[in-house]
DRENPA-3360 file (N, C-alpha, C; in nm, 2 decimals, always signed):
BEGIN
1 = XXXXXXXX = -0.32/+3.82/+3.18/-0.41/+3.73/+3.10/-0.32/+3.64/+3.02 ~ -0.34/+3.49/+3.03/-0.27/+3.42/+2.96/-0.29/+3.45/+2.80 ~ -0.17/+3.39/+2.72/-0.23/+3.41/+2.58/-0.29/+3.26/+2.50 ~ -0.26/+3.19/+2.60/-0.34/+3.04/+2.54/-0.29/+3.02/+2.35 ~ -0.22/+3.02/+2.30/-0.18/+3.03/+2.18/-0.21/+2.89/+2.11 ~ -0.20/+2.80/+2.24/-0.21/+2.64/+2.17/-0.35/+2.61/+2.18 ~ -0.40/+2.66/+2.27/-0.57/+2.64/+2.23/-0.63/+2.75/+2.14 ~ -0.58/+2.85/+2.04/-0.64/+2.93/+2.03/-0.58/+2.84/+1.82;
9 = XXXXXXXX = -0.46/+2.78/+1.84/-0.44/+2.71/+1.71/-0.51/+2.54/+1.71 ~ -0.58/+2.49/+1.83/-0.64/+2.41/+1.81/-0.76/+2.50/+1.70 ~ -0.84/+2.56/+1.78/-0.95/+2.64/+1.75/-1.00/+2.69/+1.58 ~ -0.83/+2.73/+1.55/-0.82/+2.78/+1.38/-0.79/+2.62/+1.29 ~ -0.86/+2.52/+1.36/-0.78/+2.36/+1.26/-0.65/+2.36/+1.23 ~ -0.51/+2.43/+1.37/-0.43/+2.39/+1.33/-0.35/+2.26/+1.30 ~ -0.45/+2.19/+1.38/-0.42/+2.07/+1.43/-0.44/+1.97/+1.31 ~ -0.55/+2.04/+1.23/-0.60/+1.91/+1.12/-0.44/+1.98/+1.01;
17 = XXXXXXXX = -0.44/+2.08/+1.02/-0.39/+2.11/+0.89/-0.18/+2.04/+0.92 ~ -0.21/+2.06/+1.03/-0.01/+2.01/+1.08/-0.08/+1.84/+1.05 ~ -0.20/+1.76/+1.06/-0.17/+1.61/+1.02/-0.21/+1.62/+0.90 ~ -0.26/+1.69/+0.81/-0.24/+1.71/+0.64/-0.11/+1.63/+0.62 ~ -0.05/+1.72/+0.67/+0.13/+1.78/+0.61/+0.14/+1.61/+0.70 ~ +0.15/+1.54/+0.82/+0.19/+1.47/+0.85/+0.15/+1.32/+0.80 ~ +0.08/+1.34/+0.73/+0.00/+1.22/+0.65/+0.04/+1.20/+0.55 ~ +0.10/+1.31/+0.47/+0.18/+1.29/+0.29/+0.27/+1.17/+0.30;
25 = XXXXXXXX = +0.23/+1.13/+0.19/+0.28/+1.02/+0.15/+0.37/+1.05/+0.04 ~ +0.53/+1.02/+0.05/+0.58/+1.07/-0.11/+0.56/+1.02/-0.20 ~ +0.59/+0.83/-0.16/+0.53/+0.76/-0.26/+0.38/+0.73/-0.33 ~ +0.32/+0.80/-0.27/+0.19/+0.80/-0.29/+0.17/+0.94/-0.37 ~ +0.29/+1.00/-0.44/+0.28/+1.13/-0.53/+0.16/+1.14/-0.63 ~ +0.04/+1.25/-0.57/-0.06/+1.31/-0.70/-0.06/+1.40/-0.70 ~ -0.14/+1.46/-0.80/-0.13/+1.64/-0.83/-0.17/+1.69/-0.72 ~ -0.22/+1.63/-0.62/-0.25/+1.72/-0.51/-0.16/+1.74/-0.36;
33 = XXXXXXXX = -0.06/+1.68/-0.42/+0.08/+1.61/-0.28/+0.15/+1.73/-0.29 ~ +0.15/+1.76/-0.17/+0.30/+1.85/-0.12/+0.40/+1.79/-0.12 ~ +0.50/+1.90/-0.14/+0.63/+1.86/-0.17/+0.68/+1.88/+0.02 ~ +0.74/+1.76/+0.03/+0.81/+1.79/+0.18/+0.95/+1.71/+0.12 ~ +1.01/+1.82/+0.25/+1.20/+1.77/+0.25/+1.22/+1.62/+0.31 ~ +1.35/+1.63/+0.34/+1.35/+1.54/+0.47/+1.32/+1.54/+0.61 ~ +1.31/+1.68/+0.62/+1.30/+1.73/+0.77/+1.16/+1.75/+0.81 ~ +1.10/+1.78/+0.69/+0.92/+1.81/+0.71/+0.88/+1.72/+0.83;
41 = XXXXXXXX = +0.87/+1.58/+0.80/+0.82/+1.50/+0.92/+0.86/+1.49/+1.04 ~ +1.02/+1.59/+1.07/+1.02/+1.59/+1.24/+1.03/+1.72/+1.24 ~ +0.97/+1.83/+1.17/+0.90/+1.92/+1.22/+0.75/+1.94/+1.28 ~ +0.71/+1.86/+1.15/+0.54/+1.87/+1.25/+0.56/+1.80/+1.32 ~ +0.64/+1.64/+1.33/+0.64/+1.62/+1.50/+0.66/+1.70/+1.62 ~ +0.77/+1.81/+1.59/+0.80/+1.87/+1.73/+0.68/+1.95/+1.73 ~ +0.62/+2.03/+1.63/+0.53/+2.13/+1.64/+0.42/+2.08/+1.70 ~ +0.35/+1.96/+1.70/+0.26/+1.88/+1.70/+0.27/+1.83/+1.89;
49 = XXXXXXXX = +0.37/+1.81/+1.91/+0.41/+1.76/+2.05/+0.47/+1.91/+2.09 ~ +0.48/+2.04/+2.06/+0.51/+2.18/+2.18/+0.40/+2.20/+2.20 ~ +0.26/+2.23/+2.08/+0.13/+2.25/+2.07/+0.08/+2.15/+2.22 ~ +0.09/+2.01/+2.26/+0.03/+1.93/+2.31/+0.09/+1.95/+2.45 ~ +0.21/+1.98/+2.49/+0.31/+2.02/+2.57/+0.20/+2.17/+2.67 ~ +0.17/+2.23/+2.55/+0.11/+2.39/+2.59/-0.01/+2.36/+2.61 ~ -0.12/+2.24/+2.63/-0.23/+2.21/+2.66/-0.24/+2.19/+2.79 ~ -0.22/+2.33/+2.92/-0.22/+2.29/+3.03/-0.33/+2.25/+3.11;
57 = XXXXXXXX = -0.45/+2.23/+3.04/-0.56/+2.15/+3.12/-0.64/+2.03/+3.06 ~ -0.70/+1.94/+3.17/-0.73/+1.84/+3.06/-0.85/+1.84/+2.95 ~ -0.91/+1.94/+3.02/-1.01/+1.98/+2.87/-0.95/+2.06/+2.75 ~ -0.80/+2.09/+2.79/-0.77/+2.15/+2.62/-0.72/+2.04/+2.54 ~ -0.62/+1.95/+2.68/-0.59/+1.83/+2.59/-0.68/+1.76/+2.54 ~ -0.85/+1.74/+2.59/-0.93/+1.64/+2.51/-0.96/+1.71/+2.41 ~ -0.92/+1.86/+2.39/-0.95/+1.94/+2.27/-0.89/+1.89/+2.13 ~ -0.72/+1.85/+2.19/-0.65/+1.77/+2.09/-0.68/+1.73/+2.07;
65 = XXXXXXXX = -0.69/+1.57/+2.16/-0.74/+1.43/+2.15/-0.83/+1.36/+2.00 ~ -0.92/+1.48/+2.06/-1.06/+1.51/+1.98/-1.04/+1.52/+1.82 ~ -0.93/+1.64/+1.80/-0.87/+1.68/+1.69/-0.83/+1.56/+1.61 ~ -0.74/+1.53/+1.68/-0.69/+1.38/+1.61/-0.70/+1.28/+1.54 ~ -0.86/+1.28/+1.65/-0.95/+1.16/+1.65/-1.07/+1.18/+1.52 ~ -1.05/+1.35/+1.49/-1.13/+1.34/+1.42/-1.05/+1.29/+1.27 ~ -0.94/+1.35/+1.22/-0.80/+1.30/+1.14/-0.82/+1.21/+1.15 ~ -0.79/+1.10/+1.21/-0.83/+0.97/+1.17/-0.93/+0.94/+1.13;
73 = XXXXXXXX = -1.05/+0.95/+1.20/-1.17/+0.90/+1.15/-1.22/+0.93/+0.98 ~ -1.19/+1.07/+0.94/-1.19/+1.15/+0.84/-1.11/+1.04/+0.73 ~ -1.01/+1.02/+0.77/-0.94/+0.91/+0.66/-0.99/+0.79/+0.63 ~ -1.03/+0.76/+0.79/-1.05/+0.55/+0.78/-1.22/+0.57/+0.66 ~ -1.29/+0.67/+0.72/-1.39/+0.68/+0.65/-1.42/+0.62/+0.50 ~ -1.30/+0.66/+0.44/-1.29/+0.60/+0.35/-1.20/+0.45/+0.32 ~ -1.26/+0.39/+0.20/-1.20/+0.24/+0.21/-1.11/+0.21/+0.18 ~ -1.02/+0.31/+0.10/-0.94/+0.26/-0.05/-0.82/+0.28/+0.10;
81 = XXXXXXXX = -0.69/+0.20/+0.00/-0.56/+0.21/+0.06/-0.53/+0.34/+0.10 ~ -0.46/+0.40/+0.00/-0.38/+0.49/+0.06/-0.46/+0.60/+0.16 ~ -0.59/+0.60/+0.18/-0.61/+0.65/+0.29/-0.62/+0.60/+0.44 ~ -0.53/+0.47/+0.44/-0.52/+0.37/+0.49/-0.38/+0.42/+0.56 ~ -0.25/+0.38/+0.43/-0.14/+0.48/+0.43/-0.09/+0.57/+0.51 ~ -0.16/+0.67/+0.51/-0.18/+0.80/+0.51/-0.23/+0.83/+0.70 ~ -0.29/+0.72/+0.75/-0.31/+0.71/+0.88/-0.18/+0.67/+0.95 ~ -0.14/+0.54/+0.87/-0.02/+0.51/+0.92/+0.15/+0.62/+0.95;
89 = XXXXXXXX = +0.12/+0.66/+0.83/+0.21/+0.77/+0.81/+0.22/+0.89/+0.97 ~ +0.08/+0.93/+0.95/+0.03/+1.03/+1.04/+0.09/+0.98/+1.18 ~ +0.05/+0.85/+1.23/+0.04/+0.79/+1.32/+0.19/+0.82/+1.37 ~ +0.29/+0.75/+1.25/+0.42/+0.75/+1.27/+0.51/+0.92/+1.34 ~ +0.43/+1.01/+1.27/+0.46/+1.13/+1.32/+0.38/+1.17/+1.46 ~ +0.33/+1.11/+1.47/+0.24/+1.13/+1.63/+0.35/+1.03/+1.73 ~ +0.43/+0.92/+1.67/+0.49/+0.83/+1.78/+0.61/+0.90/+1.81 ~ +0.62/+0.99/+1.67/+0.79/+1.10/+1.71/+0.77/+1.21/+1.76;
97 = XXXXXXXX = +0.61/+1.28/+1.80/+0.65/+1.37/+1.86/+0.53/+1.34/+1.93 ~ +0.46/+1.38/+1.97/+0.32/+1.36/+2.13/+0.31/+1.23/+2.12 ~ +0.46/+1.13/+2.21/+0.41/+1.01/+2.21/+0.32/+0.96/+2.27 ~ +0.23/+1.02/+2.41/+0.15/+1.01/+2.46/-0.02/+1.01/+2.34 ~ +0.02/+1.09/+2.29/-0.08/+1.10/+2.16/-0.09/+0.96/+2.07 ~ +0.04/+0.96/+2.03/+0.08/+0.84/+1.90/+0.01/+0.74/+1.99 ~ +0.02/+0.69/+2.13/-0.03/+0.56/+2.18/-0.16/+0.54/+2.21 ~ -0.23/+0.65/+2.24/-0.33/+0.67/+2.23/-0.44/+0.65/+2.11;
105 = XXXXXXXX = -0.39/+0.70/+2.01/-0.40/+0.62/+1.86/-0.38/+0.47/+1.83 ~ -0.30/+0.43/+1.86/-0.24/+0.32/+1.83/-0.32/+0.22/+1.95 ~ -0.39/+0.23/+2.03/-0.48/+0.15/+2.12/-0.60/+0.17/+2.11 ~ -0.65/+0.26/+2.02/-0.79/+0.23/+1.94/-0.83/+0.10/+1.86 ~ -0.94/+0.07/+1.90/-1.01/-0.04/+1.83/-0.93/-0.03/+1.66 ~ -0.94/-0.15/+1.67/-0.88/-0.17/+1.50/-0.78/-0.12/+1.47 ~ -0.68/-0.05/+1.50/-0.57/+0.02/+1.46/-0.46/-0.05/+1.45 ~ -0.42/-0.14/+1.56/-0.33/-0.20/+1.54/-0.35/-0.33/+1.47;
113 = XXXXXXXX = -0.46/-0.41/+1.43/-0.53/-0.47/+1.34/-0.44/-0.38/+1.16 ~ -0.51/-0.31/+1.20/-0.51/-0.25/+1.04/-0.38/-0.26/+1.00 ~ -0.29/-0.20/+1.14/-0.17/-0.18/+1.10/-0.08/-0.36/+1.04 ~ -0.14/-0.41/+1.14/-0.12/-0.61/+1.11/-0.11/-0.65/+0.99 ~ -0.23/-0.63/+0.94/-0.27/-0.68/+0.81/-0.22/-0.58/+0.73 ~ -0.18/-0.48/+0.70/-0.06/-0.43/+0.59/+0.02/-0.42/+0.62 ~ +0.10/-0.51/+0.71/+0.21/-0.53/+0.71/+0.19/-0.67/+0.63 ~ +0.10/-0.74/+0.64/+0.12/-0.86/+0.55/+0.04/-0.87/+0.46;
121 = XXXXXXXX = +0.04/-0.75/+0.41/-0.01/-0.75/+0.24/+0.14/-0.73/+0.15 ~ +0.09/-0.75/+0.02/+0.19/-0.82/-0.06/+0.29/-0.67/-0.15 ~ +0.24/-0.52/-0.06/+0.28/-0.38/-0.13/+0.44/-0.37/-0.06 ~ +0.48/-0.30/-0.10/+0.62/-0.31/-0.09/+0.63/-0.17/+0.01 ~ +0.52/-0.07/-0.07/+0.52/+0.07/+0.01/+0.42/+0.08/+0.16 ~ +0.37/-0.05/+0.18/+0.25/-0.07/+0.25/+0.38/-0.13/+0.39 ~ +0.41/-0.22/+0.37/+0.51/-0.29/+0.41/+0.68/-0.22/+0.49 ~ +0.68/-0.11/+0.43/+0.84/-0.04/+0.44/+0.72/+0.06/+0.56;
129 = XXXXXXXX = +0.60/+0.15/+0.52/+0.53/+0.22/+0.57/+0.50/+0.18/+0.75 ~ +0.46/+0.07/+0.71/+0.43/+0.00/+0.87/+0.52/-0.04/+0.94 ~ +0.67/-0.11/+0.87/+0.78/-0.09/+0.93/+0.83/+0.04/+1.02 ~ +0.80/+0.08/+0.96/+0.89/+0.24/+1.06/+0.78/+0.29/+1.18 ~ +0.61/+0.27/+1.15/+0.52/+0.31/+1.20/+0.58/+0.20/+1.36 ~ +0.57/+0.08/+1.32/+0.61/+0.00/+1.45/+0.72/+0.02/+1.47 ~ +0.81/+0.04/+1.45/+0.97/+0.07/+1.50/+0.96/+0.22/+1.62 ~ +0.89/+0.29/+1.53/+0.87/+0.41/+1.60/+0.77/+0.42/+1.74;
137 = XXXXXXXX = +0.69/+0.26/+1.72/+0.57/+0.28/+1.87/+0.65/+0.14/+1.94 ~ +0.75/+0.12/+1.91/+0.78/+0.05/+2.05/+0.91/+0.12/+2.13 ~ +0.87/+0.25/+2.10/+1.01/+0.28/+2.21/+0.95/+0.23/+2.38 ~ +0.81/+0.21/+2.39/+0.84/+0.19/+2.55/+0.83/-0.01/+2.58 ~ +0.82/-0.03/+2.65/+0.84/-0.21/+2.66/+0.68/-0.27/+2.67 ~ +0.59/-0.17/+2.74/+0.46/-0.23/+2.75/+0.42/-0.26/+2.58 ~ +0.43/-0.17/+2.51/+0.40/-0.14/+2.34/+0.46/-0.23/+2.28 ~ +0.62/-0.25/+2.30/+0.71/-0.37/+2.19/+0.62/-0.49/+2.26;
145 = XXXXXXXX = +0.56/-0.54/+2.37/+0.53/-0.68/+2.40/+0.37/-0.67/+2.32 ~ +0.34/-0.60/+2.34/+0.18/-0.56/+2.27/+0.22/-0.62/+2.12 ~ +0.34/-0.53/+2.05/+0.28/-0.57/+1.94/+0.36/-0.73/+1.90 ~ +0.47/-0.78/+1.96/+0.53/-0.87/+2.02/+0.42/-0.99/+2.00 ~ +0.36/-0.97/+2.08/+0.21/-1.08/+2.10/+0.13/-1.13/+2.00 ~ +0.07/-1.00/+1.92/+0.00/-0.96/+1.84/+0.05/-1.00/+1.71 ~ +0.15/-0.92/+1.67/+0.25/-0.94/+1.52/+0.36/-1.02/+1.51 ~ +0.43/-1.11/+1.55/+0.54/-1.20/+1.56/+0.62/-1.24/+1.45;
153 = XXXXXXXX = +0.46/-1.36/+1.40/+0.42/-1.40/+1.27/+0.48/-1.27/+1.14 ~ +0.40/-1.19/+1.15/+0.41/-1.06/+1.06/+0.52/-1.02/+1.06 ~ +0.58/-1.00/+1.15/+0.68/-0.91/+1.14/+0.82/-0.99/+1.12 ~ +0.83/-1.13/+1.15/+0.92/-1.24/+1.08/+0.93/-1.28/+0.93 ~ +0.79/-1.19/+0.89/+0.75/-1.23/+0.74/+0.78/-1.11/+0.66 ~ +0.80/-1.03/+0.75/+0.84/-0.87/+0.68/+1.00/-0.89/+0.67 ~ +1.08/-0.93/+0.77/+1.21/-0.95/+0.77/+1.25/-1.06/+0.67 ~ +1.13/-1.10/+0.62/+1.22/-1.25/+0.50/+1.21/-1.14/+0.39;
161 = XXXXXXXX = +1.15/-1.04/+0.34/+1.06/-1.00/+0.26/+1.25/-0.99/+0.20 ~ +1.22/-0.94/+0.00/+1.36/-0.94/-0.02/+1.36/-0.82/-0.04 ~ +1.31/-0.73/-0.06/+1.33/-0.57/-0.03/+1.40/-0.51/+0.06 ~ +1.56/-0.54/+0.04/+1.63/-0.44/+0.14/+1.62/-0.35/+0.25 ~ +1.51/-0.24/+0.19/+1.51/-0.13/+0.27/+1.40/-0.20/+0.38 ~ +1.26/-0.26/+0.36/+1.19/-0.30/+0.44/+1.29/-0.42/+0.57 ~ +1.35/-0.46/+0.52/+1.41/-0.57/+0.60/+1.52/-0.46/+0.72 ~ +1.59/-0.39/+0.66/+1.67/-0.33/+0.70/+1.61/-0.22/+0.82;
169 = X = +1.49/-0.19/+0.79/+1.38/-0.09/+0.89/+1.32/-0.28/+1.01;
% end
C-alpha cells in the first residue's frame, strides 16, 4: 500500500501553510511576520516542487492546483497592496520551484496585468519585488516574449529607475 505522503500534506493545508512562509515579505515587517533567513525562500521552493513532483495523478495534481488557486485568490480578495505584494512574492517562489505551477499562475487572467502595473508604480519595494518575480518567470523563451510584448515600456522604465538594486535585478 502506497503511503501517498504528498496527498495526505495536501489534505492537512500543507500547501497553504508552505505559501504563508512563501509570501513573507521582509520589507513588509509587522508584528505578525516571520522571521526567515536567506535560505527560507529556496526551501519552500524545493519543498513546494518535491510535494508537486509526488503528485502522481492528475487528480492529486488538480488537488494542488486547487490549493494554490485558492492562496491566491484568498490574497487578491483583498484590495490593499501588500496583499498584492505578497502574491508576487509567493508567485516568485512558485517560478523557483514547481515551475510548471509558477506558470500556471502567471497565465491567469489579470496576473500578469497586476504584475505590469506595479512594476510601474512609483514604490521602490513594489518595483525591486516584481523585478525578481519576472526575472525568475522568464527562464523559458515562450514566457520572456510574453512578457517581452506585454511589458517593454515597463520594464525600460524600471531599468532608468535610480535605485541600484532594482536596476541591477
Amino acid at each position: 500500500r502506497p503511503i501517498n505522503w504528498a496527498s495526505r500534506f495536501i489534505e492537512i493545508k500543507g500547501i497553504q501553510r508552505l505559501m504563508e512562509v512563501a509570501s513573507e515579505v521582509p520589507e513588509c515587517h509587522t508584528e505578525t511576520s516571520m522571521e526567515l533567513t536567506t535560505l527560507t525562500k529556496s526551501f519552500v521552493a524545493a519543498c513546494l516542487a518535491r510535494v508537486y513532483e509526488n503528485m502522481y495523478y492528475e487528480r492529486a495534481r488538480q488537488d494542488y492546483l486547487t490549493n494554490i488557486d485558492d492562496f491566491i485568490k484568498s490574497k487578491l480578495i483583498t484590495p490593499d497592496t501588500e496583499s498584492k505584494i505578497r502574491v508576487v512574492v509567493a508567485l516568485t517562489v512558485l517560478l523557483n520551484g514547481p515551475l510548471e505551477v509558477g506558470n500556471y499562475i502567471m497565465g491567469k487572467d489579470g496576473v500578469m496585468e497586476m504584475i505590469l502595473a506595479m512594476a510601474d508604480s512609483d514604490d521602490v519595494v513594489q518595483q525591486k519585488l516584481v523585478c525578481e518575480c519576472i526575472v525568475a518567470s522568464i527562464t523559458k523563451l515562450d514566457k520572456a516574449q510574453f512578457i517581452v510584448s506585454k511589458g517593454v515600456s515597463i520594464l525600460k522604465k524600471l531599468y532608468e529607475v535610480k535605485d541600484e538594486a532594482i536596476r541591477i535585478r
